[in-house]
N, C-alpha and C positions, 0 to 999 in steps of 0.2 A: 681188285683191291679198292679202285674208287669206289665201287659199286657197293663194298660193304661198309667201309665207310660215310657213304652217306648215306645209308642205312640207318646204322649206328646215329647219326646224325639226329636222320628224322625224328628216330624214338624216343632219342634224349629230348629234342625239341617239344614232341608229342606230351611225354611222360610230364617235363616241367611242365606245361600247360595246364593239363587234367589237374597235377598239385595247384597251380593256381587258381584256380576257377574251384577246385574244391574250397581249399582255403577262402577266397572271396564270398563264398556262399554259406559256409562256415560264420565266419566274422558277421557277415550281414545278418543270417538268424540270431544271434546272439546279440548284435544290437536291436535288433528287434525286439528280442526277448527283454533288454534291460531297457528298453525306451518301452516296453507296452505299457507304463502308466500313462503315457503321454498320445499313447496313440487309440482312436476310438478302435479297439480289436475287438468288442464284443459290447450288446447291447447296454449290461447291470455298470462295465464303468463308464459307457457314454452318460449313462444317466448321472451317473454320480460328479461327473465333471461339471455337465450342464446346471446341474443343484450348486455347485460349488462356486459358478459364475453367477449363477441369479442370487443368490446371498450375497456374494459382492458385490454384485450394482444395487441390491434392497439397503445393503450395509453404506453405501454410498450414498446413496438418495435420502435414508433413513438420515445419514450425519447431516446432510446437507438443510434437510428440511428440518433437522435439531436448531440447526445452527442460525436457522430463517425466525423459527420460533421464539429462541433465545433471544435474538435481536429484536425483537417485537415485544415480547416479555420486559425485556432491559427497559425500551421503549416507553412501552405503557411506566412500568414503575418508577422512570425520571419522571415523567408526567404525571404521573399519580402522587409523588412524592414534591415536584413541585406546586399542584394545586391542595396538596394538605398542607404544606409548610406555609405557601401562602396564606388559607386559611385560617390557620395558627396561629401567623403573625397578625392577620385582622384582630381576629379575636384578643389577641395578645393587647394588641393596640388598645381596643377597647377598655377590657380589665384595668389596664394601664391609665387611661383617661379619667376612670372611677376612682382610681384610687387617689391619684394627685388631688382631684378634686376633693374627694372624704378630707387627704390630709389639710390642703388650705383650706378646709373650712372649718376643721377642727382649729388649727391655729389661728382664724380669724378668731373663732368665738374665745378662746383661751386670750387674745391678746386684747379682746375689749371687754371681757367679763362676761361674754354670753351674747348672741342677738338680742336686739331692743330696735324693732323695728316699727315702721309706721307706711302704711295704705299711701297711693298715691291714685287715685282716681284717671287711668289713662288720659279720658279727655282732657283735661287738663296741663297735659306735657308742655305745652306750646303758651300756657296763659303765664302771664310773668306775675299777675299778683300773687296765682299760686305758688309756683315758683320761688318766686322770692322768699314767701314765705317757709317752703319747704327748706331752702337752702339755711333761712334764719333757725331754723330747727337742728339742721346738722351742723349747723356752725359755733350755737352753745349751747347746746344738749349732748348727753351721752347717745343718742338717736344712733344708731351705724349702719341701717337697715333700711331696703326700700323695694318694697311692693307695688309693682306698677300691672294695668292691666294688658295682656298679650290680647286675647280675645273678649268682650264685650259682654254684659248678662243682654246686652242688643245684639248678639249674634257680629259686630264688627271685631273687624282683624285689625291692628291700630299700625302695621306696617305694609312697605309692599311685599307682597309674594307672588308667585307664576302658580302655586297650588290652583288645579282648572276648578275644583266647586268654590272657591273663594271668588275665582273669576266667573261663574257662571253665576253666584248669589249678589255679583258686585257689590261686595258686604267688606272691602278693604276703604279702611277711614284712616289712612297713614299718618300718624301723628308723632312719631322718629325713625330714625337710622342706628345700626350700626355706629357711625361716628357718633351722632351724638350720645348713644348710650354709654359709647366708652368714655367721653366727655367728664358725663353727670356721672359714672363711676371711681374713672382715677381721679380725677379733681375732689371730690368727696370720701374717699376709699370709704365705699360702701360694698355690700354684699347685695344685691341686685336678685330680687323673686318674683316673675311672672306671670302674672293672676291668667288664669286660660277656664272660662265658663264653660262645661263640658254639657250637660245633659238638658242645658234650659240655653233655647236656641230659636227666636221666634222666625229668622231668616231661614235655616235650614230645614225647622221644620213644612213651613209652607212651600218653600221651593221643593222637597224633597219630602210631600204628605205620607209615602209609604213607609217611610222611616219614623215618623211621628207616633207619638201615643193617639189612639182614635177616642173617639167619643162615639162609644155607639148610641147611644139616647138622642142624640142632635147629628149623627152622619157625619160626622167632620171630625179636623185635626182636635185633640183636647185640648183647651184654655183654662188656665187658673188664674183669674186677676191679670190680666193680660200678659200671663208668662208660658209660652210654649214649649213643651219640653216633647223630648226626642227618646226611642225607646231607647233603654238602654244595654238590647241585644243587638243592636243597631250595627255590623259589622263596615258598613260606609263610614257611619259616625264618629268611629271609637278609630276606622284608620284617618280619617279625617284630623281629628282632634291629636293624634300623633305625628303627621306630620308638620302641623302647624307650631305645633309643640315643639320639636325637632327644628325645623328654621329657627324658634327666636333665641332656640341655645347656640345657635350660632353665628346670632348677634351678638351673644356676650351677656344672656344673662345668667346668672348660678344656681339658681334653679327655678322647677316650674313648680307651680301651686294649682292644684286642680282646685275647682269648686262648682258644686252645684253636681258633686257626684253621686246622685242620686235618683230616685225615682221622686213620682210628686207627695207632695205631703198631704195628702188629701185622702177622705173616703170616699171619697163619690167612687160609687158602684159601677160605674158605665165607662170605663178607662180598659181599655183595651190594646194589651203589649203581644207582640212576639210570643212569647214566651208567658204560662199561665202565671199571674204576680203571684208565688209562693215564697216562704222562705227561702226556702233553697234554691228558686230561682231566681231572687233578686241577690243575693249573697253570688252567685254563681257568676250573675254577669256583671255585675260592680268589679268583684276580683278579678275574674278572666280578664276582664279590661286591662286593670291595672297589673299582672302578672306581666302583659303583654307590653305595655307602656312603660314599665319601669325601666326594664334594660335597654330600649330603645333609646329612651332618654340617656341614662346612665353612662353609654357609650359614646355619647360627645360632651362628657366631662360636665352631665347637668344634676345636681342632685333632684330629686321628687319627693313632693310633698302634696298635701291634701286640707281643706277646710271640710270641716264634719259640726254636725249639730252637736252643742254641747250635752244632750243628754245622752248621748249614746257610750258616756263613760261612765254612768251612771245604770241604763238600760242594760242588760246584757241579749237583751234582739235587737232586733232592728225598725224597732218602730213602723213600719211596710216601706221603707226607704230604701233598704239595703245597705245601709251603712251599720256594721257591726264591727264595734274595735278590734275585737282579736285577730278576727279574719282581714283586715284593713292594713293593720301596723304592719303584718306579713310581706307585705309587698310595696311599702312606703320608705320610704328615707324619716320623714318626720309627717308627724299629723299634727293639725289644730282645730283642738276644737273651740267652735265662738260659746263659748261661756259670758256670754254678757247674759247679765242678772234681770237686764229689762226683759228677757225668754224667756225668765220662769215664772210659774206658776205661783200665786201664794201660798203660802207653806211650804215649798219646796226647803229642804234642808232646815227645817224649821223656822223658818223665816217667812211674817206675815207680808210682807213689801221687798221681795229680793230684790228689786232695783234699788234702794236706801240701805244695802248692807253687801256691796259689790264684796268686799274681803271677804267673809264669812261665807258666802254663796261660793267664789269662784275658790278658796281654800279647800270646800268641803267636793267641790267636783275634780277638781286636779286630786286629790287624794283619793277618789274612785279610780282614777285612772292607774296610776301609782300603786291601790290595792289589789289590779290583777292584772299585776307586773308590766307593767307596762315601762319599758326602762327611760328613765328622765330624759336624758339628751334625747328622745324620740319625738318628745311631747314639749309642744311651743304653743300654747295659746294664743288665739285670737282674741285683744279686750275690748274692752267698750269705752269708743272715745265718743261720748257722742250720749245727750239725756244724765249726763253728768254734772258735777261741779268739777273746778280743779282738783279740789280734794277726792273728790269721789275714781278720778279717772287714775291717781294715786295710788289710791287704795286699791284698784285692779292689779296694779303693775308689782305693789307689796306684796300681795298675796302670790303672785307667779314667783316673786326673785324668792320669796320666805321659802319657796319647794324648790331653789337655783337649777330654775327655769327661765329659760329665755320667753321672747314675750314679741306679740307683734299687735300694732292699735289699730283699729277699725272707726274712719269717718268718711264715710262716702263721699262727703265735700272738699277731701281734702282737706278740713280746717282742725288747726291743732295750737294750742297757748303752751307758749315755753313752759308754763307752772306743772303743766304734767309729769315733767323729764328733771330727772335730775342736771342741773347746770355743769358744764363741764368744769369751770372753776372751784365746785363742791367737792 
């Protein structure tokens, strides 16, 4: 009995076993079966797995090095975005400078009837008869105006400057300041224009003969009547003469008056420029000049202006000078031209003695100007003080206001008779 009993026993024992271990083996294939996405069991989805991780590290790296970029991107475009903004506001600046400037000067001339100015021969700053006498001018005269020279037809600079060819020519002959201009400014409420000798230059040319006009018949710099002039493709020169220009706006005065912007007035054959003297090559470098010079100026609140031969309102070339109005006023704030009557020719304008008929002469050249359109407020003549009577210097000044035109006088010495000007008690 025990014997079958534990028989019975074992089998049971046995039998449950074999179910278990079936069952276990069971279970395990089927997880197998339901985990083989996960398990490498054959080559096609090892691969597909492996493909599936490296597009996820690509996809990783990919963002990461987005995001590197982006930052760099952002990067550059604040810095991109602050050096245009800055930019912008430069320039803003500038514009801005010009224009305040346009407007007080427009309300200056509106509130005194137009400029009605007068020459002040630089050297002279410092002399008190002069002086004196200037002051007795704007003290009863309509006078409001005052023309002093920045640079010299002697190649001097009449202030100090650190500019190095001014310091290499030692051609500064300081004869004011900053203080005193604003002095002789607000104490007279004048409008202040700074004569600057551009292209006739005997110090610069010598110092600097490759710049000069040559003389090939004589091997040397050219001379006319001992006046030296400089070519006027002269890229030294033209930055020269702008920054020089530049400083004295920033002494305070309102604007600069070119002169002498021209080539020479001569035929002599044996003058030799840069550039072959054609038309279009003398036209070309007078304006490039001034294209280049006006907004440099313009942007520290300076107006620009120009003295021209008074025929060239009259001429429509350029005489071999380069001065041609149309082309000129383009790039000018104002021009003037010297219409004094003692420069012309007999019979000019019909007139057998144009220096004895100043009105009739300078009437009939201001309306050449006028008749190819040249708009008024542009045009401020230069008169003749000087091989006059008082009547005569009068009759200059009638014939500008008759075309309400303002009006500026020319006497090298500085000397001027209250009889000229209207009295301010008049």
């Amino acid at each position: 009995m025990n014997r079958v009993t534990n028989f019975f026993l074992i089998s049971i024992f046995i039998f449950a076993l074999i179910n278990f271990i079936s069952n276990d083996i069971s279970n395990e294939m089927e997880y197998q079966y339901l985990s083989s996405n996960n398990l490498p069991t054959n080559t096609t989805i090892y691969k597909e797995n492996i493909d599936l991780k490296i597009s996820k590290i690509i996809a990783k790296d990919n963002t990461k090095e987005s995001n590197e970029k982006i930052l760099i991107k952002e990067d550059e475009y604040k810095s991109n975005f602050i050096l245009d903004l800055d930019k912008e506001l430069v320039q803003l600046n500038k514009e801005l400078r010009f224009l305040i400037k346009q407007n007080q000067y427009a309300e200056f001339s509106d509130r005194h009837g137009g400029i009605k100015g007068i020459y002040l021969n630089g050297y002279h700053f410092n002399n008190k008869n002069k002086m004196d006498l200037i002051e007795s001018v704007f003290k009863n005269t309509n006078v409001n105006t005052l023309v002093i020279d920045i640079k010299t037809d002697n190649g001097h600079v009449l202030f100090e400057t650190d500019n190095p060819l001014a310091i290499e020519m030692n051609n500064v002959r300081s004869k004011y300041n900053k203080a005193s201009l604003e002095e002789l400014k607000n104490d007279k409420n004048l409008y202040l224009i700074g004569r600057v000798v551009v292209f006739q230059d005997p110090l610069f040319a010598k110092k600097y003969p490759e710049e000069a006009v040559f003389d090939t018949a004589k091997n040397t710099i050219y001379s006319q009547d001992g006046q030296y002039f400089i070519d006027p493709g002269s890229k030294k020169a033209q930055n020269y003469i702008i920054d020089i220009s530049k400083e004295a706006c920033e002494l305070g005065f309102d604007e600069i008056q070119f002169d002498y912007i021209r080539y020479p007035d001569s035929s002599y054959q044996y003058m030799k420029f840069k550039d072959e003297s054609t038309f279009e090559n003398r036209i070309k470098n007078i304006n490039s000049f001034l294209s280049l010079a006006k907004p440099e100026i313009n942007s520290l609140g300076c107006l620009l202006s120009a003295d021209v031969f008074g025929f060239i309102l009259t001429n429509r070339f350029d005489g071999g000078i380069g001065q041609n109005l149309e082309t000129m006023i383009e790039n000018l704030d104002f021009i003037s031209p010297m219409v004094y009557p003692s420069h012309y020719n007999s019979g000019s304008f019909g007139f057998s003695n144009p220096n004895r008929n100043p009105y009739g002469v300078i009437s009939a050249a201001l309306q050449d100007a006028l008749d190819r359109d040249v708009q008024p407020y542009k045009l401020r003549p230069f008169l003749q003080g000087f091989w006059h009577t008082d009547f005569e210097v009068r009759e200059n000044i009638r014939a500008a206001e008759d075309k309400d035109l303002g009006w500026l006088i020319w006497n090298v010495s500085s000397s001027y008779n209250l009889e000229y000007f209207s009295k301010i008690d008049s």
